[in-house]
KOLVOKE-518219 format. One record per residue (C-alpha): residue number from 1; z negated, x, y negated. Coordinates in Angstrom, 3 decimals. Example, Ala and Ser with C-alpha at 12.3 -4.5 7.8 and 13.67 -1.06 7.14 Angstrom:
% residues 2
@seq = 1&z = -7.800&x = 12.300&y = 4.500
@seq = 2&z = -7.140&x = 13.670&y = 1.060
//
This chain:
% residues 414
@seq = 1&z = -64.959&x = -42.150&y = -19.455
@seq = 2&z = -63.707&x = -41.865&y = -22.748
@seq = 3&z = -60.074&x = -41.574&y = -23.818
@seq = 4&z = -60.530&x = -37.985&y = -25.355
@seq = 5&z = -62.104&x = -36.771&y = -22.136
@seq = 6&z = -59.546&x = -38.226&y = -20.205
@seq = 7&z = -56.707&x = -36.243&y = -21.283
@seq = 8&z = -57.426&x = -32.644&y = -21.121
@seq = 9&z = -58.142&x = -33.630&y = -17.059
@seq = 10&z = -55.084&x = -35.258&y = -17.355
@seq = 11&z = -53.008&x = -32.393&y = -19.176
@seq = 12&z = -55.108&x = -29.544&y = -16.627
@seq = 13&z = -53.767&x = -31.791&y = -13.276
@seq = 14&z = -49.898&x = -31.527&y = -14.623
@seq = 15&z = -50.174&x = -28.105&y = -15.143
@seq = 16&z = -51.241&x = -27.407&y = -11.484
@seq = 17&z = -48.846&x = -29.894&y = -10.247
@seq = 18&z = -46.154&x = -28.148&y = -12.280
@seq = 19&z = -47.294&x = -24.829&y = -10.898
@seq = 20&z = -47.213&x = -26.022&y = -7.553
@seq = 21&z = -44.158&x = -27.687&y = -8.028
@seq = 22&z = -42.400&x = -24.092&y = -9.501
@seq = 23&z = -43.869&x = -22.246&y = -6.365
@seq = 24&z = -42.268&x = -24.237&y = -3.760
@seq = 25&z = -39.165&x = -24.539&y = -5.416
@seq = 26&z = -39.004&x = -20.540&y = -5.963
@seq = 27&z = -40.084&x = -20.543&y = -1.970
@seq = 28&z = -37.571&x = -22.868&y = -0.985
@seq = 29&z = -34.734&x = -21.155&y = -2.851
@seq = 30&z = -35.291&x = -17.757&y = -1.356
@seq = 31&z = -35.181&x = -19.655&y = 1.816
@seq = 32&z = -32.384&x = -21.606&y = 0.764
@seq = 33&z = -30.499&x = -18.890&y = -0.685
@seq = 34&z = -31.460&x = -15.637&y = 0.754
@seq = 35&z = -32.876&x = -15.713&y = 4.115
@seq = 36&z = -31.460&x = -18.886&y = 5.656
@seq = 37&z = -27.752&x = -17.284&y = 4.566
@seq = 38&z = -28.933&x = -13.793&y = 5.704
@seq = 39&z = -29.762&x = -15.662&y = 9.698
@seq = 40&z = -26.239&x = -17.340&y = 9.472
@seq = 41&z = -24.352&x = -14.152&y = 8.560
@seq = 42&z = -26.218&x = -11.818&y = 10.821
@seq = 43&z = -25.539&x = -14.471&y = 13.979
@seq = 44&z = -21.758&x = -14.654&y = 13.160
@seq = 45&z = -21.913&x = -11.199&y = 13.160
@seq = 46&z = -23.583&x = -11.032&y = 16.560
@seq = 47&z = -21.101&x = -13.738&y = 17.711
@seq = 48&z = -17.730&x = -12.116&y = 16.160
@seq = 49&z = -17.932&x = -8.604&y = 15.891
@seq = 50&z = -15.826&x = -6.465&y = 18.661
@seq = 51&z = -18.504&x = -4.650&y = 20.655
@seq = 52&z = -18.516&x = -1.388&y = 19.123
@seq = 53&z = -17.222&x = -1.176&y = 15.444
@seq = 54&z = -15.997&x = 1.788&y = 14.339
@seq = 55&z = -18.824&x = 3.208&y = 12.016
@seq = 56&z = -18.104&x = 5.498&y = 9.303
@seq = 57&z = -17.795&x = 9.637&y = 9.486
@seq = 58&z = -19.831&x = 11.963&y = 7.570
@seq = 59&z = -17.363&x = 12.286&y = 5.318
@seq = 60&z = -16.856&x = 8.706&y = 4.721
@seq = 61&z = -20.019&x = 8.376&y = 4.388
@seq = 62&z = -20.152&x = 11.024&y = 1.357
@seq = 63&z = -17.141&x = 9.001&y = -0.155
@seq = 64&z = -18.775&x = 6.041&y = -0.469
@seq = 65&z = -21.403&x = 7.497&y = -2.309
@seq = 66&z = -19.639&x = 8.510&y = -4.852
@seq = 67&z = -17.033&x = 5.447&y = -4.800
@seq = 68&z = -20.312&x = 3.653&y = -5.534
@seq = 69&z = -21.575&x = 6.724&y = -8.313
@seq = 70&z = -18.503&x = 6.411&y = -10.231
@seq = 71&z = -18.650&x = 2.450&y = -10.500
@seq = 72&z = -15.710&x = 1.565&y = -8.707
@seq = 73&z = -17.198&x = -1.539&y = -7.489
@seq = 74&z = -17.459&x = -2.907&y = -11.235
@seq = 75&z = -13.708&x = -3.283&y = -11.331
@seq = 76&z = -12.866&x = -3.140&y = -7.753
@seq = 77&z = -13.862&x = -6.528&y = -5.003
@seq = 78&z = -13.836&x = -5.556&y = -1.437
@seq = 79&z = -13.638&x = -9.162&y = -0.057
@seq = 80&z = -10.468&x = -11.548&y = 0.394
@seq = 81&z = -12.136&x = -14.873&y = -0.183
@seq = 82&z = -11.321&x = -18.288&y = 1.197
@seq = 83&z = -8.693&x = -19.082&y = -1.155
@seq = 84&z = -5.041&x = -19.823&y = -0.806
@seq = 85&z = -4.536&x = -17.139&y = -3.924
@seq = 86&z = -6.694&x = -14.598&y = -2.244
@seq = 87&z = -4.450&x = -15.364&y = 1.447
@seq = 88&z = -1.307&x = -14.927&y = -0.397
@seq = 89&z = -1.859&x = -11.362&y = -2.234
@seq = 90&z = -4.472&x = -10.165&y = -0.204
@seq = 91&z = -4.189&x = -11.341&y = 3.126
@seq = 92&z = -6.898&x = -12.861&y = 6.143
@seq = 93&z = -9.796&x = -13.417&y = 4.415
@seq = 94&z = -13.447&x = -11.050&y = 5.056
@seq = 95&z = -15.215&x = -11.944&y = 8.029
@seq = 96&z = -18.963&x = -11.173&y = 8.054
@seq = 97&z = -18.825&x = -8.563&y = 10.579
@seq = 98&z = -16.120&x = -6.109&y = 9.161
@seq = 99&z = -19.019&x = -5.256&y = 6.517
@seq = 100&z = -21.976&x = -4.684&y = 9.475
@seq = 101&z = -22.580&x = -1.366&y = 8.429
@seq = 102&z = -21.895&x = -2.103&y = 4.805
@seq = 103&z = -25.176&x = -1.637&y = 3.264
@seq = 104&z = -26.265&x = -1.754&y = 0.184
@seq = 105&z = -22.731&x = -3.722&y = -0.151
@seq = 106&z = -20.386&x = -2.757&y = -2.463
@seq = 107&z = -18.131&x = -6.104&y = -2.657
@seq = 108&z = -18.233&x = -5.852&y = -6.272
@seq = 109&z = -17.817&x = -9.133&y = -8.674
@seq = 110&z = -14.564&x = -8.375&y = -10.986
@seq = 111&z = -10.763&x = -8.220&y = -10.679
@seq = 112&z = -9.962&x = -5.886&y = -13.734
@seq = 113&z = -8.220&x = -3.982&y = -10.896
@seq = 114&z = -6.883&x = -5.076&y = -6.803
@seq = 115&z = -9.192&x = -5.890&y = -4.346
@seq = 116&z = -9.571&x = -3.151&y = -1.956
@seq = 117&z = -10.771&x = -4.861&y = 1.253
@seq = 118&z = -7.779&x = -4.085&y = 2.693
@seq = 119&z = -6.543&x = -0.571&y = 1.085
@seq = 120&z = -6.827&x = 1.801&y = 4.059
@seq = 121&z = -3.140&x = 2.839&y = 4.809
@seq = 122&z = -2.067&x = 1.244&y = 1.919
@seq = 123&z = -0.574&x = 4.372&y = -0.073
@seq = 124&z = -0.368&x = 8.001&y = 0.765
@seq = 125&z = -3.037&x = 10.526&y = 0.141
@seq = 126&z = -1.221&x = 12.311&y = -2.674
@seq = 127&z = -0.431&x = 9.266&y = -4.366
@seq = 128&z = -4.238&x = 8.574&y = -4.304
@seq = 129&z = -5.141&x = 11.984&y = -5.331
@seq = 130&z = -2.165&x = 11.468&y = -8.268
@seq = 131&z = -4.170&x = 7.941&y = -9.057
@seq = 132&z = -7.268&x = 9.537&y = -9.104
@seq = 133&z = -6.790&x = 12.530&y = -11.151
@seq = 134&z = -4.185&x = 10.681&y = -13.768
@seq = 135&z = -3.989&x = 6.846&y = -12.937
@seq = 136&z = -1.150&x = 6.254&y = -15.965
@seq = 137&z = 1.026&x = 8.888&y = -14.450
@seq = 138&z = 1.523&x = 6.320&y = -11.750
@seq = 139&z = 0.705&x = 2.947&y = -12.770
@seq = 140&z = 1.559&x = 3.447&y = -16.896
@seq = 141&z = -0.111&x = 0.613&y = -17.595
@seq = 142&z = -3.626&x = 0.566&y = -15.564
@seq = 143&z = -6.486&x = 0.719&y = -17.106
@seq = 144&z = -8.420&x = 2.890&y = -14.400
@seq = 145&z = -10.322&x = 6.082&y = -16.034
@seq = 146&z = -9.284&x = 9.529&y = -14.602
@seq = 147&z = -11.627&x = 11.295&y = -12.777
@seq = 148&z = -10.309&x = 14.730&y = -13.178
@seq = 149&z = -13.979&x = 16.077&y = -12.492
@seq = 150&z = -13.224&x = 15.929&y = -8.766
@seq = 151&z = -10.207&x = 18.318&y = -8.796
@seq = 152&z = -9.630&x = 21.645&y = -9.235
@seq = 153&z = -7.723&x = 21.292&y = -12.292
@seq = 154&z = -4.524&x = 19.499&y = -10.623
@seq = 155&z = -3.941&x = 16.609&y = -8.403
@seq = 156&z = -2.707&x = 18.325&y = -5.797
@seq = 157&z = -5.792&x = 20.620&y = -5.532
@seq = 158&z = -8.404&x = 17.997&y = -4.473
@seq = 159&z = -12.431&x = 19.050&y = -4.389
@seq = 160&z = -14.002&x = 17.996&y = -1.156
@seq = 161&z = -15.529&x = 14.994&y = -3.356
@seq = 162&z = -11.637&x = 14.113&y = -4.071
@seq = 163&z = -11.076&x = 13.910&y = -0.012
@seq = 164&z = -14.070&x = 11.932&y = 0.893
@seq = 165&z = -13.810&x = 9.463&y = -1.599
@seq = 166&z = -9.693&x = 9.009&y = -0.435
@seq = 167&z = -11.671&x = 9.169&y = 3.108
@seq = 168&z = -13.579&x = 5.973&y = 2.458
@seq = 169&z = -10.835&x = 4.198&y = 0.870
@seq = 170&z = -8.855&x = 4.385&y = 3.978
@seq = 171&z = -11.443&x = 2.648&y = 5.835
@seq = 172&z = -11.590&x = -0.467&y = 3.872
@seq = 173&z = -10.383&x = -2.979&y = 6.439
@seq = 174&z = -9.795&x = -0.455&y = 9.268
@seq = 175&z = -12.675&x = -1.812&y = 11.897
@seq = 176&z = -10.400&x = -5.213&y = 11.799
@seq = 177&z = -6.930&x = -3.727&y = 12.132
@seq = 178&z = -8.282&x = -1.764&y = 14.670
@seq = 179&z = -9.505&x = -4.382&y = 16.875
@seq = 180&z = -6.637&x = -5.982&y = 16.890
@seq = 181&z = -5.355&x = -9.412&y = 18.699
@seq = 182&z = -7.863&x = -8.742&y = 20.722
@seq = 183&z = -10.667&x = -8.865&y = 18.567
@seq = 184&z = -9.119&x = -11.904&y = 16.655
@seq = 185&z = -9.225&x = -13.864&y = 19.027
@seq = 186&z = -12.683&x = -12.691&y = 20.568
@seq = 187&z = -13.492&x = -13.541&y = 16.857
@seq = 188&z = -11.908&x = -16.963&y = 16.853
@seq = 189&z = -14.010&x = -18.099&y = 19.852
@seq = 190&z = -17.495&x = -16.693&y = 18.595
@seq = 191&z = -16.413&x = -18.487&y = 15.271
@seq = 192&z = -17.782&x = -21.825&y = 17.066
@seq = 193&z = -15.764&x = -23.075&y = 14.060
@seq = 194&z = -13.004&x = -25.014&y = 15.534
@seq = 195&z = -13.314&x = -28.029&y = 13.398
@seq = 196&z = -14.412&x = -26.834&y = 10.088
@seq = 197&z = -10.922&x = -26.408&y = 8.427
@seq = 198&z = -12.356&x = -23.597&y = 5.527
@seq = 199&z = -13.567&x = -21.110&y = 8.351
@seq = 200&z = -10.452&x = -20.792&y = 10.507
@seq = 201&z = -8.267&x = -19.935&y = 7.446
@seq = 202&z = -9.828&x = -16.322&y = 8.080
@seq = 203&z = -7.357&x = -16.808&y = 11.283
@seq = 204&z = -4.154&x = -19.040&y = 9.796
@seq = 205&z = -3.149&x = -16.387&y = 7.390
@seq = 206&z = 0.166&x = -15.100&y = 7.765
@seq = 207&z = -1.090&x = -11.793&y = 7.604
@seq = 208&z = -3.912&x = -9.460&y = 8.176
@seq = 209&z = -3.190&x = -7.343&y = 5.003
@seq = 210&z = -0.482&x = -9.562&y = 2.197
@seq = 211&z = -0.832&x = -6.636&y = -0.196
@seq = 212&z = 2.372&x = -5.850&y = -2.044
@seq = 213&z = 1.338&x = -2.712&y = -2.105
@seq = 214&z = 1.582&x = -2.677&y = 1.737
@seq = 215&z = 3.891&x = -0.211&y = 2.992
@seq = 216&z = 4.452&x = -0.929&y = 6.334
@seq = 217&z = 7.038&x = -3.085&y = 7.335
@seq = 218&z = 6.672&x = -6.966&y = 6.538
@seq = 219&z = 10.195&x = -8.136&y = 7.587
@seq = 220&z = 13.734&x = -8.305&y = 5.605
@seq = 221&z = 13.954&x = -7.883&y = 1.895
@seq = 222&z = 15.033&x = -10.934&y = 0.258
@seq = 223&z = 19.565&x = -11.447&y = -0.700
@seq = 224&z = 19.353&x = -9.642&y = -4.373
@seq = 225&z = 21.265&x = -11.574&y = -6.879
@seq = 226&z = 24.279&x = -9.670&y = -8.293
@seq = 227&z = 23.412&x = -8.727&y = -12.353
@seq = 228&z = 25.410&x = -7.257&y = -14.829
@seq = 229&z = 23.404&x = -7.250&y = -17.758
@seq = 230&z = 20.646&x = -4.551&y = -17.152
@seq = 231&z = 18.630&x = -5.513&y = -20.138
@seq = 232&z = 16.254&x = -7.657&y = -18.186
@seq = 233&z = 15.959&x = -5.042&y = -15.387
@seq = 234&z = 15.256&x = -2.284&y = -17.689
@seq = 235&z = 11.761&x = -3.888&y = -18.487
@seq = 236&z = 11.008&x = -4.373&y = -15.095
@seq = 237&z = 11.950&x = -0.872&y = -14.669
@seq = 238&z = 10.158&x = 1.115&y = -17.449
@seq = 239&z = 7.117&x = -0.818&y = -16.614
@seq = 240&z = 7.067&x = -0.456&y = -12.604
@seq = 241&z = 9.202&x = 2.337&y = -11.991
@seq = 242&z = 9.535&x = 5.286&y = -14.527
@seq = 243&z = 6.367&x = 6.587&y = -14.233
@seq = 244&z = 7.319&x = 7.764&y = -10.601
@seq = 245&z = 11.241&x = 8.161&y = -10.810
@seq = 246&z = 11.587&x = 8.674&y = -14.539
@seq = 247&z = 13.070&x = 6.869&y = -17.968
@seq = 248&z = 16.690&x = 7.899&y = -16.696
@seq = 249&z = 16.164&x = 8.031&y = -13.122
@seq = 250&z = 16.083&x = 11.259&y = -11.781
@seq = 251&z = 12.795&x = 11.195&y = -9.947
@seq = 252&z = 11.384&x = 13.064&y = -12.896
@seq = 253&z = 8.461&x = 10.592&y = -14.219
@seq = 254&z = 5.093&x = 11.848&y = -15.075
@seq = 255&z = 3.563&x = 11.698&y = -11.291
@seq = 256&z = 6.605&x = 12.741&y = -9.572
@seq = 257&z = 5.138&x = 16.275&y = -9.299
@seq = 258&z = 2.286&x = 15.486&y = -7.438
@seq = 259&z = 4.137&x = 13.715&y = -5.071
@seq = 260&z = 5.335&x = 14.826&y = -1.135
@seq = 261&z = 8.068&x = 13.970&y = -0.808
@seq = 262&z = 8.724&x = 13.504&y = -4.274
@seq = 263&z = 10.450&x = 10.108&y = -5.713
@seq = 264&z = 14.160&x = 9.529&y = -4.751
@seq = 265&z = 16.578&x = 11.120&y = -7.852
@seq = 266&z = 18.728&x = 7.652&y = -8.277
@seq = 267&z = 21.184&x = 9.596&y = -10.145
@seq = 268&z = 22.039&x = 11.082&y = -6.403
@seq = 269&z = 22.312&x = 8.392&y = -4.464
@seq = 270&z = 24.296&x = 5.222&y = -3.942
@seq = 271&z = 22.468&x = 2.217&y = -2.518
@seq = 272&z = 23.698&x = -1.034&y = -0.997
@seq = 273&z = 22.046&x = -4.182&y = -2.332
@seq = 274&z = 20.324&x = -4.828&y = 1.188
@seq = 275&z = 18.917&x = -1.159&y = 1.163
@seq = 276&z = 17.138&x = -1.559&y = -2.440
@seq = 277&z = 15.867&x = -5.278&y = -0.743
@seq = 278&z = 14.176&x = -3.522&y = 2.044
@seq = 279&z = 12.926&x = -1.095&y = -0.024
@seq = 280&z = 11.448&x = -3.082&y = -2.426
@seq = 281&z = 9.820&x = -5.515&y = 0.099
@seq = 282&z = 8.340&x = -3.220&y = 2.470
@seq = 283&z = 8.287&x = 0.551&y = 0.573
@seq = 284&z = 9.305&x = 3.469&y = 2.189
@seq = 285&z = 6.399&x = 4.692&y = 5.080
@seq = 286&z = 5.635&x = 8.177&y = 4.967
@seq = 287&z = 6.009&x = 8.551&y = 1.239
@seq = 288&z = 4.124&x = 6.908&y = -2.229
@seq = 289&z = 6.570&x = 4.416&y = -2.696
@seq = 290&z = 4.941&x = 1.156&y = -2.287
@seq = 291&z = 6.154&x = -2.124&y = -1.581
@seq = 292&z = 6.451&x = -4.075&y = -4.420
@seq = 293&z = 6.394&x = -7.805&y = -2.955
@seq = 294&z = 5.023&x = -9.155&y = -5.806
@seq = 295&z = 7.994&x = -9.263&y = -7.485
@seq = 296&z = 10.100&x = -12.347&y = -8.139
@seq = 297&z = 13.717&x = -12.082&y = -6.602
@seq = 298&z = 15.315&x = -12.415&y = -10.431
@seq = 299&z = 12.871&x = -9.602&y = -11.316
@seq = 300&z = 14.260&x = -7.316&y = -7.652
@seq = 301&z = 17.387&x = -8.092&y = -8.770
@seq = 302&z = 17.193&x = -7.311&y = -11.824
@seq = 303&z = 15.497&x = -3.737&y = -11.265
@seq = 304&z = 18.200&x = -3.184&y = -8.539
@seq = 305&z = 20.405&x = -3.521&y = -10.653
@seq = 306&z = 18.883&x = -0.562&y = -13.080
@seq = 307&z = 18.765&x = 1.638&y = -9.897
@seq = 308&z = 22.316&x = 1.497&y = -9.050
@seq = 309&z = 23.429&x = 1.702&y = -12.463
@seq = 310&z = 21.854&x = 5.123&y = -12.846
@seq = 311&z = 24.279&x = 6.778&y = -10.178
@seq = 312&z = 26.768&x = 9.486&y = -11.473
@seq = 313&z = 30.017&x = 8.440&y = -9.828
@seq = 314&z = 31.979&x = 11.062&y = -8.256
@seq = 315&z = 35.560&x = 11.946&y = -7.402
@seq = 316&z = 35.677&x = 11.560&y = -3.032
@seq = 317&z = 37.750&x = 14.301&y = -2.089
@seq = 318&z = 39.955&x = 14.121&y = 1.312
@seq = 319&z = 39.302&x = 16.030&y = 3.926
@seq = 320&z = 40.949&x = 17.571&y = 6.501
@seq = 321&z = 41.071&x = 16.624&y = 9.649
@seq = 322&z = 39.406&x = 19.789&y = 11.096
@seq = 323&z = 36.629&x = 19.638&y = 8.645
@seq = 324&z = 35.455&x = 16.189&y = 9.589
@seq = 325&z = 35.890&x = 16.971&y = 13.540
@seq = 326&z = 33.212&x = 20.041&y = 13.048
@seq = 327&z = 31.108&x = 17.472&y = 10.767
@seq = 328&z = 31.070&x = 15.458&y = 13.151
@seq = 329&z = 30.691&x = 17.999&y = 15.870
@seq = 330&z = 27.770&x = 19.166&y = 14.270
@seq = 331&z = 25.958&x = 16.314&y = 13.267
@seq = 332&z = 25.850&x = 14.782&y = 17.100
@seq = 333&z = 24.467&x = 18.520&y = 18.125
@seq = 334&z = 21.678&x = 18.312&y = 15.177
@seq = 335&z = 21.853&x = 15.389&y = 13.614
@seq = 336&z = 21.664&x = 12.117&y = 15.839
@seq = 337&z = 18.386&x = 12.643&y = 16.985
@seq = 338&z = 16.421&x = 11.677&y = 14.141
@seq = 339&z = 19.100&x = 9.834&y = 11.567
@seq = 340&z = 21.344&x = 7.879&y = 14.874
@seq = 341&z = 24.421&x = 8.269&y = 16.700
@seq = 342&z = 25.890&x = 6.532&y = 13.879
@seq = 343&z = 23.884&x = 7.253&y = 11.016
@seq = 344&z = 21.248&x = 4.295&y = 11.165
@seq = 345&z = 18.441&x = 6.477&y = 10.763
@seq = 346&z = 17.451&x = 5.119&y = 14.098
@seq = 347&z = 17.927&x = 8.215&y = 16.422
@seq = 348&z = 15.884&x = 9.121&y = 19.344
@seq = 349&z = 13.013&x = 10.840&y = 17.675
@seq = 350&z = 11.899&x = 8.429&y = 15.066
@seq = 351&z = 8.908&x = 7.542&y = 16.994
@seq = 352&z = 7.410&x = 10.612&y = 16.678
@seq = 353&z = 7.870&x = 10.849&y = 12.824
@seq = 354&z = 5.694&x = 10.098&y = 10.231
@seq = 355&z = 8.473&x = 8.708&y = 7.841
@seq = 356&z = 11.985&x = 7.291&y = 8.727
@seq = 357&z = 14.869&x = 9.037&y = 8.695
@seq = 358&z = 17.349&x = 8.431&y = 5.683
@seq = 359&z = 20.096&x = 5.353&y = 6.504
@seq = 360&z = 23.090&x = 6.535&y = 5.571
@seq = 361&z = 24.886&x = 3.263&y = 6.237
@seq = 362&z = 23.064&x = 2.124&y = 3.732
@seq = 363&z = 22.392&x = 5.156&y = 1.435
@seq = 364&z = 25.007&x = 7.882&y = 0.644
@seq = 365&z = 23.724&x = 10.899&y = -1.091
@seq = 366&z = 25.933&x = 13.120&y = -3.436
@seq = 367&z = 27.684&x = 16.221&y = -1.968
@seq = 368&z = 25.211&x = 18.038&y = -4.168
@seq = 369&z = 22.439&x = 16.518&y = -2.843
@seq = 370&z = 22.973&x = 16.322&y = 0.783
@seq = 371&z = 23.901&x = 20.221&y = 0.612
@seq = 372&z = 20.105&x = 20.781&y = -0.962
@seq = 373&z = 18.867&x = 18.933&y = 2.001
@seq = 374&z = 20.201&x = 20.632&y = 4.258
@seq = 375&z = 19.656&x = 23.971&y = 2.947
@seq = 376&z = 15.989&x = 23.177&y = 1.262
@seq = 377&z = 14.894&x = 20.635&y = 3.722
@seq = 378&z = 13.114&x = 17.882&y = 2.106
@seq = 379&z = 9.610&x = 19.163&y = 1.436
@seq = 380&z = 6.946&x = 16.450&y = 2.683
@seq = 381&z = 9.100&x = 15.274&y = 5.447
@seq = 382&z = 9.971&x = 16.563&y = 9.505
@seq = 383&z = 13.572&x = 17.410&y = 7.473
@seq = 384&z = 13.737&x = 20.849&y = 7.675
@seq = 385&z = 15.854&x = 23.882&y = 6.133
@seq = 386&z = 19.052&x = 24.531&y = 8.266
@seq = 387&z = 20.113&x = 27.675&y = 7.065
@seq = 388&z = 19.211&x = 29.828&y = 10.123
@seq = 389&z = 20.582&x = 27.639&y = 12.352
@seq = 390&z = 23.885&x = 26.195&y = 10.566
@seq = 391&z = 26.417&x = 28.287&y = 9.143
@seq = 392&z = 28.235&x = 27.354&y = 5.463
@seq = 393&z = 30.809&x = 26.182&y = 6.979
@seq = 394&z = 28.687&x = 23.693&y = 9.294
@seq = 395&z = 26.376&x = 23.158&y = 6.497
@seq = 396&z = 29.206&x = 21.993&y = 3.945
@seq = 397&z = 31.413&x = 19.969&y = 7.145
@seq = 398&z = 27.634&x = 17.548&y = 7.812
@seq = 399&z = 26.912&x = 17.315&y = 3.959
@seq = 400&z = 30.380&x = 15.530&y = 3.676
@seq = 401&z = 30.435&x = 14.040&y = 7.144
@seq = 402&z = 26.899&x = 11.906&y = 6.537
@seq = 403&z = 28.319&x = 10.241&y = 3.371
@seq = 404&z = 31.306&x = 8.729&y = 5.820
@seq = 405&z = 28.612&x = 6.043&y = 7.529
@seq = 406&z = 28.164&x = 4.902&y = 4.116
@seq = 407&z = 29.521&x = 0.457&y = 4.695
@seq = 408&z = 28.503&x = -0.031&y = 1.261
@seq = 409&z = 27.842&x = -4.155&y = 0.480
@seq = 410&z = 30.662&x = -5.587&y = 2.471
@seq = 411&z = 29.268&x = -3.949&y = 5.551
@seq = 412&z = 31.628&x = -1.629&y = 6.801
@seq = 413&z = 32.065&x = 1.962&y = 6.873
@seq = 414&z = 34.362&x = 3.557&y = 4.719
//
């Protein structure tokens, strides 16, 4: 055969080869890459899942709908991955079966804002509705759109789109919290995993949820340095704080109205340096204010430093002896139950509350403002008005008495 009839056979045989060649790779990689994966996921699942997941509600099931018609997932990841960064803000990372009943899956690809694998009882429902319907009025400087199309012209008047999205978000991470050590470990054994290092660091975190926007509590604050310059603080402050509690501290910032019960008025209130710790370790539970972990210590200090200074310092009167027997008389009759037999907000009936009782060991309220309390009640709280049952001269005796647990940072009452 000649050499110019050779080639074209030549040139026709590497094409098919080529073709072949392309074909089995293209087989190979779905294999490789989507079904093989798909039988490995789907038997951990069978192997670690709790026997009956919790599945989602109608409701929920509306909410995720339009978490995923609004595009949350393009700025939003629902899945802690295997990564000591991911451990430390976010907590254990995803196992396979928390998503069973995730499908199409919404685990989106970009951080512009938190993961949300673990979000459900993260933060209260009116700060969500506040986030959703203004997100600078409570993080000034997130980047979220507002989505006032699923209100009825104010945060606090939520559509039933508003509530079912909220609805969803507070299952993110649920099915795992709720099958608690239980399930871990039931998970742990179907793992089969034992030796491969990577796969039981789903089970060495510190943590099932590491947010610092956790509210619940994560243990003592950290010992706040002592500042006196408040420049430093002030930063930390305007940037973190104001939009909730205000420029000046009066629990007047932008998304304080939409909030029950509304941000603390700092202008009110004394704090010890171990209160403002706690507080900004674990948040307050019952209310929007978060925990805000994230924070270094010369950065907590520094902002605590901005809260205190805000106080208005009053003249303390004395009292007569009479007046503080029938404060105290009256507080152990009304009092003690909820906020302690000596004012550690620790009393009998915390338990049953949704938020803790104020400290006042720790926290000592003006005259002014423990007098609104008690007359007003604190709206978004079990603290309720005591005018019908207290008279003025009860009310006024327990406004004064409270403030005398006050042991201010040397720990002892004054």
């Amino acid at each position: 055969m000649s050499q110019p009839e050779k080639s074209p056979r030549v040139l026709r045989m590497s094409y098919v080869v080529a073709c072949v060649a392309g074909i089995v790779f293209f087989q190979l990689s779905v294999i490789l890459l989507g079904i093989w994966p798909g039988r490995v996921l789907e038997d951990q699942t069978r192997r670690m899942s709790p026997k009956d997941p919790l599945q989602l509600t109608v409701s929920e099931e509306r909410g995720r709908v339009i978490y995923s018609r609004e595009g949350c997932a393009y700025c939003h990841t629902q899945q802690v991955r295997f990564t000591r960064a991911d451990m430390e803000r976010f907590g254990a990372p995803t196992l396979a079966w928390e998503t069973h009943y995730d499908y199409p899956h919404l685990w989106g690809t970009r951080r512009i804002g938190p993961d949300l694998a673990r979000e459900g009882s993260t933060h209260s429902l009116d700060w969500h509705f506040a986030h959703l319907f203004a997100p600078r009025t409570i993080a000034a400087e997130s980047v979220m759109p507002a989505y006032p199309w699923l209100f009825a012209g104010s945060p606090d008047r939520p559509t039933q789109g508003a509530r079912d999205l909220v609805a969803y978000l507070e299952t993110l991470g649920r099915a795992r919290e709720l099958a608690g050590p239980e399930g871990e470990a039931h998970a742990r054994q179907g793992c089969q995993c034992i030796d491969d290092d990577m796969a039981m660091m789903a089970f060495h975190a510190k943590s099932l949820n590491a947010s610092p926007w956790r509210t619940r509590r994560q243990g003592k604050g950290q010992r706040l340095i002592v500042f006196t310059d408040l420049k430093p603080g002030r930063e930390v402050y305007d940037r973190n704080c104001a939009s909730c509690h205000g420029k000046n501290g009066d629990g007047n910032g932008p998304g304080a109205m939409s909030l029950r019960p509304r941000p603390a008025n700092f202008t009110e209130h004394e704090y010890t340096l171990e209160h403002l710790s706690q507080t900004l370790n674990n948040g307050v539970a019952g209310t929007a204010m978060q925990a805000w972990r994230d924070l270094s210590l010369v950065d907590q200090s520094a902002v605590a430093a901005v809260v205190r200074s805000f106080r208005a310092v009053q003249a303390e009167p004395e009292l007569p002896a009479n007046i503080v027997e029938l404060g105290r008389k009256t507080y152990q009759a009304n009092c003690s139950q909820c906020h302690g037999e000596m004012g550690g907000g620790d009393g009998s009936a915390v338990s049953e509350l949704p938020a803790n009782p104020a400290d006042f060991r720790s926290m000592r309220p003006s005259i002014a403002q423990s007098l609104r309390a008690l007359r007003n009640g604190v709206e978004g709280s079990r603290m309720a008005p005591w005018t019908g049952r207290l008279s003025e001269a009860e009310l006024s005796a327990v406004a004064y008495y409270v403030r005398s647990f006050y042991e201010g940072d040397g720990g002892g009452a004054k």
